[in-house]
C-alpha positions, 0 to 999 in steps of 0.5 A: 196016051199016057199023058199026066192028068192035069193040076187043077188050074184055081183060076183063068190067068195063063200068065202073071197080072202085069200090074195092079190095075190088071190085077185088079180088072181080074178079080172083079171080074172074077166077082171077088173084088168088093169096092166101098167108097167114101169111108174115113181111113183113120176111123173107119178103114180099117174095122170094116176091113177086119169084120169083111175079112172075117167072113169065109171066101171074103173078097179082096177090098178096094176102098176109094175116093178117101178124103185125104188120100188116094185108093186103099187095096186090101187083099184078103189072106187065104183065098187060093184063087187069086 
């Protein structure tokens, strides 16, 4: 009856990722994980990440099959449902 309102839950997870690939599957899911293959980690990683990032709501990057290299997790800063 006088049961507090509830605070407002920001996404679907009842419980922490248990690690990066869940972590990962979630915000796919979710639609907020932008995956882009193929790029070169030394010339072009790293301004595709500052000009995705500078959008509002931008996603989380994954980059993969980087030739010299395994995958490349960027998270971008601010966003409160992940």
């Amino acid at each position: 009856m006088n049961d507090p309102p509830r605070a407002k839950i920001w996404n679907d997870y009842d419980s922490p990722h248990a690690d990066l690939r869940e972590f990962l599957t979630r915000i796919e899911r979710a639609g907020e994980l932008l995956r882009i293959s193929r790029v070169d980690w030394n010339l072009e990683m790293g301004t595709l990440a500052e000009s995705v990032n500078e959008r509002s709501n931008a996603p989380a990057i994954l980059f993969e099959d980087i030739p010299g290299t395994r995958r490349v997790f960027a998270r971008s800063p601010g966003r409160p449902t992940r």
